[in-house]
C-alpha positions as CSV (number, residue, x, y, z in Angstrom):
1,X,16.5,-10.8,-5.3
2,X,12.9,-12.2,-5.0
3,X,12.1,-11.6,-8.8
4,X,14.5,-11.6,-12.2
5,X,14.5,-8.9,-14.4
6,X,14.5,-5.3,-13.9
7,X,11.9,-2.9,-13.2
8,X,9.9,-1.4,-16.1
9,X,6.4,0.4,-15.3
10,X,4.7,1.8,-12.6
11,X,0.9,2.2,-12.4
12,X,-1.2,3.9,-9.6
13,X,-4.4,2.3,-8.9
14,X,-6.8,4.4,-8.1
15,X,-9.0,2.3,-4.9
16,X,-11.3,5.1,-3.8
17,X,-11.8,8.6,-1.7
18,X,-12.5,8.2,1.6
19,X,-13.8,10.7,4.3
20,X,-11.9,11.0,7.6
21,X,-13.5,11.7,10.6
22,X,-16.1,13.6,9.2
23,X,-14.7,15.5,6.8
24,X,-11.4,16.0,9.0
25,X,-10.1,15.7,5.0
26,X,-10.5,13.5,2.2
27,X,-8.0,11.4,0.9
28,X,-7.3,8.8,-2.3
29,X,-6.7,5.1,-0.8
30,X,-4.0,4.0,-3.6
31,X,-2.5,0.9,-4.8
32,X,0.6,0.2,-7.0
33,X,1.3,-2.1,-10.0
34,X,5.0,-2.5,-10.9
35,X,6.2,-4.5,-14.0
36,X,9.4,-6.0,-15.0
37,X,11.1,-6.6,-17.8
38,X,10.5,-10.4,-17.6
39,X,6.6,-9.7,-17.4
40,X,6.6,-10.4,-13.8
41,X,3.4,-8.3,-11.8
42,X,3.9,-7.0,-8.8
43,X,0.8,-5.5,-6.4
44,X,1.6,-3.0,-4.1
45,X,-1.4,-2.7,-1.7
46,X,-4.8,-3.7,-2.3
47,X,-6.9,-1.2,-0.8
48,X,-10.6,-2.1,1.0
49,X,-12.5,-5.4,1.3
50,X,-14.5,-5.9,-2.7
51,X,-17.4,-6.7,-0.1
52,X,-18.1,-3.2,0.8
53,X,-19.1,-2.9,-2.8
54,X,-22.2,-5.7,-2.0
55,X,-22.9,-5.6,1.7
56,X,-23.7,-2.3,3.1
57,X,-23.6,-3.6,6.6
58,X,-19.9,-4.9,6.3
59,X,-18.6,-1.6,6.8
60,X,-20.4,-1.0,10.1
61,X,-19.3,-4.4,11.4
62,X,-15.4,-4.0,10.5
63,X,-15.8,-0.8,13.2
64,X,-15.3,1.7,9.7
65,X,-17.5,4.8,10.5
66,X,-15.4,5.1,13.7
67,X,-12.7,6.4,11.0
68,X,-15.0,7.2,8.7
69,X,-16.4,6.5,5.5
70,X,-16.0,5.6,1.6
71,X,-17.3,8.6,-0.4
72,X,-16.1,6.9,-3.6
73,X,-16.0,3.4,-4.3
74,X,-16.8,2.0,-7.6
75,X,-16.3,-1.8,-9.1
76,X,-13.4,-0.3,-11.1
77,X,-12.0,0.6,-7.7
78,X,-12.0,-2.8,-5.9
79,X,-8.0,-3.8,-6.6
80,X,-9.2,-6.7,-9.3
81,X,-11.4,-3.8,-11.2
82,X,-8.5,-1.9,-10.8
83,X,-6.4,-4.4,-12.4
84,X,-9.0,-5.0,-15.2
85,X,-8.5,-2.0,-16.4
86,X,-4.5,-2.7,-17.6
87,X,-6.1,-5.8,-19.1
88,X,-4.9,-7.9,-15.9
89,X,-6.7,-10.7,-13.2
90,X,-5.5,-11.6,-10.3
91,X,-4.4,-14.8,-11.6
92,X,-1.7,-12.4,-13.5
93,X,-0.2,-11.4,-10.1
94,X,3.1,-12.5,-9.4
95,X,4.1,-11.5,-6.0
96,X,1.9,-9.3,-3.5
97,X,3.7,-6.9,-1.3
98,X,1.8,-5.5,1.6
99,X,3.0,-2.7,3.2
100,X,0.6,-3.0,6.4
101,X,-2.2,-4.8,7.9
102,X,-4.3,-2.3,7.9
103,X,-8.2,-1.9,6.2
104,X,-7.4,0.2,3.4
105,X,-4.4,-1.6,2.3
106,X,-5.1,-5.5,3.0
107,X,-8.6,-5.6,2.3
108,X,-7.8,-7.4,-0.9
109,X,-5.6,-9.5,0.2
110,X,-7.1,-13.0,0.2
111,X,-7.7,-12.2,-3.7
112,X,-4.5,-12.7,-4.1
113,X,-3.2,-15.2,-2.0
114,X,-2.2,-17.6,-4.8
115,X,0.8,-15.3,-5.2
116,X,3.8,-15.1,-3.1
117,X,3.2,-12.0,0.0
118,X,6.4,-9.9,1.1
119,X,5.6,-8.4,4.2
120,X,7.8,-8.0,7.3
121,X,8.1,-10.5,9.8
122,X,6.6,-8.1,12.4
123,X,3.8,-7.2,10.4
124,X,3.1,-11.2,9.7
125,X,3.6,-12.3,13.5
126,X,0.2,-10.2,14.4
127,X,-2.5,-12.7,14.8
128,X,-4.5,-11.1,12.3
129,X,-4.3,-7.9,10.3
130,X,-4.4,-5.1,12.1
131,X,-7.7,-3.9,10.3
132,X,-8.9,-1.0,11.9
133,X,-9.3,-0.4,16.2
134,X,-10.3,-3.6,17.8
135,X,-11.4,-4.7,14.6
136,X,-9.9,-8.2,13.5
137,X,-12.4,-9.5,10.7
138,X,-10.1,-11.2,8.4
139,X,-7.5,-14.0,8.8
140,X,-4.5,-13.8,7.3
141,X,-4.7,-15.9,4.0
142,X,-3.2,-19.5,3.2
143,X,-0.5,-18.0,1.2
144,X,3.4,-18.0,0.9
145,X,5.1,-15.6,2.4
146,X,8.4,-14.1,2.2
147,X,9.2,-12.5,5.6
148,X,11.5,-9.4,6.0
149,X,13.4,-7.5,8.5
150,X,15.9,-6.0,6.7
151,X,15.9,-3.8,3.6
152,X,15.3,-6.3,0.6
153,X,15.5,-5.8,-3.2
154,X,12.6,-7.6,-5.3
155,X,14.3,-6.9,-8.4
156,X,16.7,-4.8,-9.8
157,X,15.0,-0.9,-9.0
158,X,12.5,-1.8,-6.4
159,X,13.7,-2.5,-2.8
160,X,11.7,-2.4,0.2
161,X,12.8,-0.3,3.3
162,X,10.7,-1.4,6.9
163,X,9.9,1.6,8.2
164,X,8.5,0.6,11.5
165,X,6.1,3.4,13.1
166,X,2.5,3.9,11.9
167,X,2.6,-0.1,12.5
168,X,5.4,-2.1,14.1
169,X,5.7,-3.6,10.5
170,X,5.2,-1.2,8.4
171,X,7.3,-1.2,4.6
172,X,7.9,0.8,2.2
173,X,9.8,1.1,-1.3
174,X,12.1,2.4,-3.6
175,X,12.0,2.5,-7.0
176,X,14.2,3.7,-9.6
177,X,12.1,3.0,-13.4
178,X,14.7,2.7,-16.4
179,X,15.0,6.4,-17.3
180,X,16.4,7.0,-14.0
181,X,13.3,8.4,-12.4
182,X,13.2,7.7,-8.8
183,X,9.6,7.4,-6.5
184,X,9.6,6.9,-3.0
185,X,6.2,5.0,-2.1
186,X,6.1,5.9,1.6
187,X,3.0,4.2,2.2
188,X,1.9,5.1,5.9
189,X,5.3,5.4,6.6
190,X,4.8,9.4,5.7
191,X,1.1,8.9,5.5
192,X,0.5,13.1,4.5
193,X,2.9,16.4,3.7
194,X,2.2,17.7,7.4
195,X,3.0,14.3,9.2
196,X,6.0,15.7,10.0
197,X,5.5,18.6,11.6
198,X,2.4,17.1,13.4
199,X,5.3,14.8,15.1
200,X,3.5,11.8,13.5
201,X,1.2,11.6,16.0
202,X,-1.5,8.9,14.3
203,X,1.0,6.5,14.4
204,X,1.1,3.4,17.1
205,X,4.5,4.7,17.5
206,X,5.4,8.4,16.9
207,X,9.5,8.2,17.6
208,X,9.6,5.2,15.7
209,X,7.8,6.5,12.7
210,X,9.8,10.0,13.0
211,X,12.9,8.1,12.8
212,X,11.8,5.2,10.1
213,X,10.7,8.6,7.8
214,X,14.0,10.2,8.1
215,X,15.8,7.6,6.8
216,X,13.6,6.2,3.8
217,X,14.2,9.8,2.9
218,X,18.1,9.3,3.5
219,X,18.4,6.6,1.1
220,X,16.7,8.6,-1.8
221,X,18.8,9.8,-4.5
222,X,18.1,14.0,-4.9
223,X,14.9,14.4,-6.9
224,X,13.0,11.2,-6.1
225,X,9.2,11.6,-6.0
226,X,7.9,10.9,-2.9
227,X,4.5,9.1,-2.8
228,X,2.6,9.8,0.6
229,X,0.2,7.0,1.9
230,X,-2.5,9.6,1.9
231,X,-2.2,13.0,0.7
232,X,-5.1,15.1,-0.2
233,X,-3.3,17.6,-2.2
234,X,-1.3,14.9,-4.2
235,X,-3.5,12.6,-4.8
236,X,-5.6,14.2,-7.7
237,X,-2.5,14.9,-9.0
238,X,-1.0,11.5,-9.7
239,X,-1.7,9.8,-13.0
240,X,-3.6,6.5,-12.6
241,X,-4.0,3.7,-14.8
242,X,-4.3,2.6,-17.1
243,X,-1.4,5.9,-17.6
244,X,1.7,4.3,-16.9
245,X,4.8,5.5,-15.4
């Protein structure tokens, strides 16, 4: 195990709506807080660069409107607002996990590079993130990292799984939270309800990701709550914080 302690709370940060390919659909960018019983914080994701918030020409550089573009991004919705409103600071981040290299998920990254990143080994040995396209505007931070290419428990209820596919690195987790609820954050890894049957085709690696998606389902106990990466149905659904888990 990475961390002591057990897992206590889940929180779903709420990091914007963004509009695919003009209006192809709309879709929540999320991030995840996890506690432990120990008072350990874990951040799951950390959604787009705060600097879109400032710089209305950053965007346009990082290659975005080829993807399209933020319809909803507030200061609450930059992964520190997000935190600020559970009372937290990046300072009170423990370990970072990133579940991919890509805009929406590592934007926040260097925020948070005091704290120990668990990524996969794959993911890390790109020269930079991913980003978006040809896009590589960031450096990966000066941080510690603990690399993985196996599945890997952080604590006791929260392991990751790489599910290799949308991105040769990609991870993903299972949770189980002390009442014996079980979630499934997919991440990419199942990015949207119809992924499936659209054979996964937005991923760098469509067999890959068909196969990596079968089996994070095959290690779920019956009943678990699968979070998709991006699910326009599901995401105004989900409680976010400051509602806990």
């Amino acid at each position: 195990m990475i961390l002591p302690g057990q897992l206590s709370r889940l929180h779903v940060l709420d990091l914007g709506l963004f509009e695919v390919r003009g209006g192809e659909r709309i879709i929540g960018i999320p991030g995840f807080l996890m506690q432990t019983d120990r008072g350990a914080n874990i951040l799951f994701d950390t959604g787009f660069p705060p600097a879109y918030l400032t710089d209305p020409d950053r965007p346009a550089q990082d290659g975005l409107p080829r993807f399209g573009r933020l319809l909803d991004y507030r200061p609450e919705q930059t992964a520190e607002g997000a935190l600020a409103l559970l009372g937290l600071t990046p300072g009170d981040i423990d370990l970072v996990i990133l579940s991919h290299g890509h805009i929406d998920h590592v934007g926040s990254l260097p925020r948070f590079a005091h704290a120990p990143i668990v990524m996969t080994a794959r993911e890390r040995a790109e020269p930079a993130p991913l980003y978006f396209g040809s896009a590589r505007p960031i450096a990966w931070p000066k941080a510690t990292y603990h690399l993985i290419d196996t599945d890997a428990q952080v604590c006791e209820g929260l392991t990751l799984i790489p599910t290799p596919g949308h991105t040769a690195g990609h991870l993903s987790a299972l949770l189980t939270l002390p009442d014996d609820r079980h979630v499934i954050l997919a991440a990419d890894a199942i990015n949207r309800i119809s992924e499936p049957a659209e054979d996964f085709a937005d991923a760098d690696d469509p067999v890959a990701a068909k196969t990596s998606a079968e089996r994070l389902l095959s290690l779920a106990p019956p009943g678990a709550l699968l979070i998709y990466g991006h699910e326009p149905s599901q995401w105004p659904l989900l409680p976010k914080a400051p509602q806990a888990w």
